[in-house]
C-alpha positions in Angstrom: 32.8 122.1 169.9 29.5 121.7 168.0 28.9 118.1 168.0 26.0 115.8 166.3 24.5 112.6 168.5 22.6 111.2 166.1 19.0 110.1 167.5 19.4 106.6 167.7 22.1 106.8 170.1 20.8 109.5 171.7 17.7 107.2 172.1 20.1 104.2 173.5 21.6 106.7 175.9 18.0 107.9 177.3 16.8 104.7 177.2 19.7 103.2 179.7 19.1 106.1 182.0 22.5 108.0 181.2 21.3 110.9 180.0 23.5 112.9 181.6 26.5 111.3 179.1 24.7 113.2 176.5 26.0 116.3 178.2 29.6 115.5 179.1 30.6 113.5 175.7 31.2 116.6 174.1 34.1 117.0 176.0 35.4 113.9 176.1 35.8 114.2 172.3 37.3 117.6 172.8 40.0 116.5 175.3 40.7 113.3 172.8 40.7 115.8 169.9 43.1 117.6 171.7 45.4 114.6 173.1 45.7 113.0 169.9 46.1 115.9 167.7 42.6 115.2 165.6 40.9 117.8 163.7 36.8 116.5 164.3 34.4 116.2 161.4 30.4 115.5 161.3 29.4 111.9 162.9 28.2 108.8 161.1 24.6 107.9 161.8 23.1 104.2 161.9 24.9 103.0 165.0 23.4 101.9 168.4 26.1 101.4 170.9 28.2 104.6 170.1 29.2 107.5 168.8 31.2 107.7 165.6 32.7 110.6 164.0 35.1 111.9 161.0 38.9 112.6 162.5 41.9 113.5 160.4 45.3 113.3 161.7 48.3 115.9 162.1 49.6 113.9 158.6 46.1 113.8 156.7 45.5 110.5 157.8 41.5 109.9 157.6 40.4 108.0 160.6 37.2 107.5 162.8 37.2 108.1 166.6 34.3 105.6 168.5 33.2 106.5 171.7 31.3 103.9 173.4 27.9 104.6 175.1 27.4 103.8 178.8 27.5 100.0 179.9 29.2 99.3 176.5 32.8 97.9 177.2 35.1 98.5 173.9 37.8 96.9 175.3 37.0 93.5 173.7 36.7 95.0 170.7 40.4 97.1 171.0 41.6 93.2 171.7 40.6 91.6 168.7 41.3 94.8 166.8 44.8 94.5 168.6 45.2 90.4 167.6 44.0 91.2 164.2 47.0 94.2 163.4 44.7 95.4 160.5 44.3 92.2 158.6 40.4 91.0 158.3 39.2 94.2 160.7 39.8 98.1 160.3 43.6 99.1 161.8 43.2 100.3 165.4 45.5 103.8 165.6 44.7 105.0 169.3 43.4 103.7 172.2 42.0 105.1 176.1 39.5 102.2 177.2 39.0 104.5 180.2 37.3 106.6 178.2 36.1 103.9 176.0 37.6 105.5 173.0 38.9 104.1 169.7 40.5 105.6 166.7 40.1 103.5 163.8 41.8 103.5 160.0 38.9 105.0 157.9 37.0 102.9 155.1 35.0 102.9 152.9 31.5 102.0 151.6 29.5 98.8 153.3 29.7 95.5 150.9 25.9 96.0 150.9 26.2 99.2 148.3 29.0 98.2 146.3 28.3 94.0 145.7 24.8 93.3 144.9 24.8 89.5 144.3 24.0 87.9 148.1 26.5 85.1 146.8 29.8 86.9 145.3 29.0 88.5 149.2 29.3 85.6 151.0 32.7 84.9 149.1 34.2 87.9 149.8 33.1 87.9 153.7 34.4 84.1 153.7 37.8 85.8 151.8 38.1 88.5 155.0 37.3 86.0 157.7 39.8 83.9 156.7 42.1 87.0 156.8 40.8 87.4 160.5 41.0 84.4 162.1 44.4 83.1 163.8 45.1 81.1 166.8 45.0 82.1 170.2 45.3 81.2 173.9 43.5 81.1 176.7 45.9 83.8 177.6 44.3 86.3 175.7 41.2 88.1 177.7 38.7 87.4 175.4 35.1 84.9 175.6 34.9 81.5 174.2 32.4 80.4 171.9 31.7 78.0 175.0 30.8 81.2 177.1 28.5 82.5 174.1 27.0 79.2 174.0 26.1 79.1 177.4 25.4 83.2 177.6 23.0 82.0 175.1 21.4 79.3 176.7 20.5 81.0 179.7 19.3 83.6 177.9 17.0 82.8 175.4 14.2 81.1 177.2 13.5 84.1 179.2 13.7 86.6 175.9 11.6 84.0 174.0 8.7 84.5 176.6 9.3 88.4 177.4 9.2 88.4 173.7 5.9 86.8 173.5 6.8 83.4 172.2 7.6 84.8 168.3 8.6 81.1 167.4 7.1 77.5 168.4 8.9 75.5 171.2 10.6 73.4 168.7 12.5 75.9 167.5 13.8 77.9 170.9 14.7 73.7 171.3 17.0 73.0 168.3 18.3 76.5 168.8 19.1 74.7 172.7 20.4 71.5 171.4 22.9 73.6 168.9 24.3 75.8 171.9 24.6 72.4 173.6 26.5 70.7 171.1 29.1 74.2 170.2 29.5 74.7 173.8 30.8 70.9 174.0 32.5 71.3 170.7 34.9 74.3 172.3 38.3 73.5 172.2 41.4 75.9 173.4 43.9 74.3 171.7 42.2 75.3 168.2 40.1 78.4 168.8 40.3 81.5 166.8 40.4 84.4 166.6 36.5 85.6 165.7 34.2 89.0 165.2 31.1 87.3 166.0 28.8 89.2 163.6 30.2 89.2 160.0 27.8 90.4 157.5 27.5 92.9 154.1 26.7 95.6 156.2 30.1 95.3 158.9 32.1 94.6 156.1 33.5 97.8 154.7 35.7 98.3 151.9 39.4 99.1 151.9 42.0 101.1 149.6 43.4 98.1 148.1 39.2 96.9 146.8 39.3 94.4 149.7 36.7 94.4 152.5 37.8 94.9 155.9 35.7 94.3 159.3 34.4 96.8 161.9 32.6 95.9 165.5 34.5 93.0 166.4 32.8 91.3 169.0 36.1 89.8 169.8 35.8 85.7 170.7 37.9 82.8 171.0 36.0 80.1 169.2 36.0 77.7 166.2 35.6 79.2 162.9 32.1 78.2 162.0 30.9 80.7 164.4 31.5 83.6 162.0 30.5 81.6 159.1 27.2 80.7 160.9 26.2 84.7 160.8 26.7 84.4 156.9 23.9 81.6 157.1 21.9 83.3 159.5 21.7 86.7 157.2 19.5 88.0 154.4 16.6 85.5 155.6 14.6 86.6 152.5 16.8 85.2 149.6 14.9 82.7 149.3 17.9 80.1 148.7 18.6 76.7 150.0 20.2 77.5 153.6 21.6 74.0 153.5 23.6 74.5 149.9 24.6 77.8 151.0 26.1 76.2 154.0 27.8 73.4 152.3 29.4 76.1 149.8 31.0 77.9 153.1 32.5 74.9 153.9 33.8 74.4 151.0 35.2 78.0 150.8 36.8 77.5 154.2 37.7 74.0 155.2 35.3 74.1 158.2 32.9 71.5 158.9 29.2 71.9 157.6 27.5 70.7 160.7 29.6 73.0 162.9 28.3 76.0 160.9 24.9 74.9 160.4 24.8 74.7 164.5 26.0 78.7 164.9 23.8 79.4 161.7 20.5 78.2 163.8 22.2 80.0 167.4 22.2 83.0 165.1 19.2 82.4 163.5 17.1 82.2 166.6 18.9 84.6 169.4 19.1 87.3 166.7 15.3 87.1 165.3 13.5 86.7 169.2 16.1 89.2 170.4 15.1 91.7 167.0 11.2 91.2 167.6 11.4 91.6 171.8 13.1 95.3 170.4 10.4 95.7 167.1 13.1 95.4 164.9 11.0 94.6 161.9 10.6 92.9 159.4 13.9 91.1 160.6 13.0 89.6 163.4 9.4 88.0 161.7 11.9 87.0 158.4 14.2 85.1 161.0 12.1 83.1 163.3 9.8 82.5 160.0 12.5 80.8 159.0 13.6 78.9 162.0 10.0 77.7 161.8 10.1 76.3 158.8 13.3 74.5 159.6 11.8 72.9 162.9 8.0 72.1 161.5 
């Protein structure tokens, strides 16, 4: 079959030295096409981590089949998808992990290009989360927000100097002291069910008008750390992160200072992570940020 990698997965896939997956994925799409009675349309660009394409099933069913690139593991992601049985994230149709394949109900547009106002966003990302999140147990294969925390912790330090120090000391700190605090804060007996990286652009819409997830990172954790992405994004709109906190809280019953914690682990991880990549402007808009927080 004739099928389009688009270049910036081709790019992660060269990068990671696995070029040779470029070569064999068309037939791993093929023999899926084949197993799961798909008919194959063109792929979707402006993913990273894998390749997405158009499927329709034997019924007319629209759908989209993910294949994940090498050293990405889906199958955190066909948990939480699994947990969340359509409600809050796109409806997961198929499975093969082994292949690291995923058919996934089809939506529609991002939130970003049908809701303009940053604020009537955040309400309707608050109204899906909610939709999302549901307890579970340690049972369930999945990281805490504890282990992100930590990840976290370990992490950033080392990034923040191969990065070239894009932020003062006192922010990477407070960024420290949050993880600190949320990795103490984890508790089993109320964790979640969470996607880990909820914004306007992962939020796409459904038949019904609502908005539906897709990417689930897949956590156990409190709340707040989805809500803390919402405070952590569009770090030009230039209003009062503290207000726009307190109004999540409000929205969702779940305490201010927890999300203001995950809002700055966000914050911080995502903008030295963006500018040791040259993801740009983003990564300068977020630490610019933090900066001004810390000074």
């Amino acid at each position: 079959m004739s099928l389009h990698i688009p270049d910036q997965v081709r790019r992660t896939v060269i990068a990671s030295g696995n070029e040779s997956w470029l070569d064999e994925v068309p037939a791993v799409v093929d023999s899926l096409a084949r197993e799961w009675s798909l008919v194959i349309g063109p792929s979707f660009s402006g993913g990273l981590a894998a390749l997405v394409v158009e499927a329709t099933l034997v019924d007319g069913t629209a759908a989209v089949l993910k294949i994940g690139v090498p050293g990405r593991d889906l199958e955190p992601e066909a948990i939480a998808l699994r947990l969340a049985d359509g409600a809050g994230c796109a409806r997961l149709l198929r499975e093969d992990v082994g292949r690291q394949a995923l058919l996934l109900e089809r939506l529609g547009a991002p939130m970003a290009d049908v809701v303009s106002d940053p604020a009537t966003q955040h309400d309707l990302l608050c109204e899906a989360a909610v939709r999302l999140w549901r307890p579970i147990g340690p049972d369930v294969d999945l990281p805490t927000g504890a282990d992100l925390a930590e990840r976290n912790a370990d992490w950033l330090p080392q990034l923040w100097e191969q990065a070239g120090r894009p932020c003062s000391p006192a922010t990477v700190a407070d960024a420290l002291d949050c993880m600190h605090r949320r990795r103490l804060a984890h508790d089993d007996r109320t964790a979640v069910l969470v996607h880990g990286d909820i914004h306007e652009m992962n939020a796409l819409q459904a038949k019904d008008g609502s908005y539906k997830f897709i990417d689930p990172a897949g956590l156990r954790a409190e709340p707040a750390c989805d809500l803390g992405t919402i405070v952590r994004c569009t770090p030009d709109l230039g209003d009062d992160l503290r207000a726009r906190t307190e109004h999540l809280a409000s929205r969702t019953g779940v305490d201010a200072n927890a999300i203001w914690d995950w809002g700055t682990i966000h914050r911080v991880v995502s903008g030295v992570y963006s500018c040791s990549i040259g993801f740009q402007p983003f990564g300068n808009l977020l630490l610019a940020e933090a900066d001004r927080l810390t000074a």
